[in-house]
C-alpha positions in Angstrom: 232.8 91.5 -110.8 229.3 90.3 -111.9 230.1 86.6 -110.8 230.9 87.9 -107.2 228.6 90.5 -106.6 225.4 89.4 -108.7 225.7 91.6 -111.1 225.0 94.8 -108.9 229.1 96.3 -108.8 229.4 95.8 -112.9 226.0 97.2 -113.5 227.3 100.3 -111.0 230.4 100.7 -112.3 229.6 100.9 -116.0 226.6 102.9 -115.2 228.9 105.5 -113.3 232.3 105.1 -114.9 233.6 105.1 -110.5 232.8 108.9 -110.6 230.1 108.9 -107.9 232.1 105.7 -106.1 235.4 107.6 -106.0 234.7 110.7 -105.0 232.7 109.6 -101.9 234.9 110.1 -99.0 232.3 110.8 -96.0 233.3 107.4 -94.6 236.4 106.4 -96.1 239.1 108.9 -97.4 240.9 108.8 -101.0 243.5 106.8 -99.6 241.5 104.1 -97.5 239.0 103.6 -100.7 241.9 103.1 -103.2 243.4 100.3 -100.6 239.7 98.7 -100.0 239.3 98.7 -103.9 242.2 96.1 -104.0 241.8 94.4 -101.6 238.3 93.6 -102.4 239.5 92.9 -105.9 242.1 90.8 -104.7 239.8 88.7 -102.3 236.9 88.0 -105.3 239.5 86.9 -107.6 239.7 90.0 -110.0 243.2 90.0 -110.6 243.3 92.6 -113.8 241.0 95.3 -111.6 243.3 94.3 -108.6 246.6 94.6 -110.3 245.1 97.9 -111.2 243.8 99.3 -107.7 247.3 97.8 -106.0 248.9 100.6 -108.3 246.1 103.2 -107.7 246.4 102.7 -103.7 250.3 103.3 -103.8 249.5 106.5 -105.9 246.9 107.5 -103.3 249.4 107.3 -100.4 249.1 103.8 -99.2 253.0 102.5 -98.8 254.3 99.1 -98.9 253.9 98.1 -95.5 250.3 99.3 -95.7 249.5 97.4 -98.5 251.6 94.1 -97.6 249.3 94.4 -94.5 246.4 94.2 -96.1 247.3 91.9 -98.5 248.8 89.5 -96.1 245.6 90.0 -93.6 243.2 89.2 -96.4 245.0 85.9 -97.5 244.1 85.0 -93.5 240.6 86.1 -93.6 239.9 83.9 -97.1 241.9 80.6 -95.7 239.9 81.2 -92.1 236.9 81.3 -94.1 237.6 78.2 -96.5 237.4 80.3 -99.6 239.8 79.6 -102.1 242.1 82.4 -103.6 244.1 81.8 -107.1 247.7 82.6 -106.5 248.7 81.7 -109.6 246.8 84.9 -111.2 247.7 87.1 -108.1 251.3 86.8 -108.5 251.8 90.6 -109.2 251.6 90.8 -105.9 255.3 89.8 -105.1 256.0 93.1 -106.9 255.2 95.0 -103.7 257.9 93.3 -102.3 260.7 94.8 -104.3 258.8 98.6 -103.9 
């Protein structure tokens, strides 16, 4: 997290354990900010926190076509933008497949 976000998200998120992060839902709801979690962990290469947030986004609500969505229209958004994404440590998610 600090390599992709200057140090700002770790700094946040030790500071406030997520509390205050979480529990914000005046723009996004539960379920929309456990799916965004992942995916932005999947995009910056965070594959332990993403692993964890694809889990926490199914337990909020977000089904498998939902998050196969997102997945799939995030893989398009990093290859449009020339960014390079490591497969190799994202291969958990395959396991949505088989939900």
């Amino acid at each position: 997290m600090a390599l992709t976000s200057g140090g700002d998200l770790s700094q946040f998120a030790m500071l406030s354990i997520y509390g205050e992060l979480m529990a914000e839902e005046r723009i996004l709801n539960a379920k929309e900010t456990g799916l965004m979690e992942f995916i932005v962990c999947y995009a910056s290469g965070a594959a332990p926190q993403a692993r964890g947030h694809m889990y926490g986004s199914r337990n909020l609500g977000n089904g498998k076509a939902e998050i196969q969505k997102a997945i799939k229209l995030t893989q398009q958004l990093v290859k449009d933008l020339g960014v390079s994404l490591d497969n190799e440590s994202m291969d958990f998610v395959k396991k949505v497949d088989d939900w």
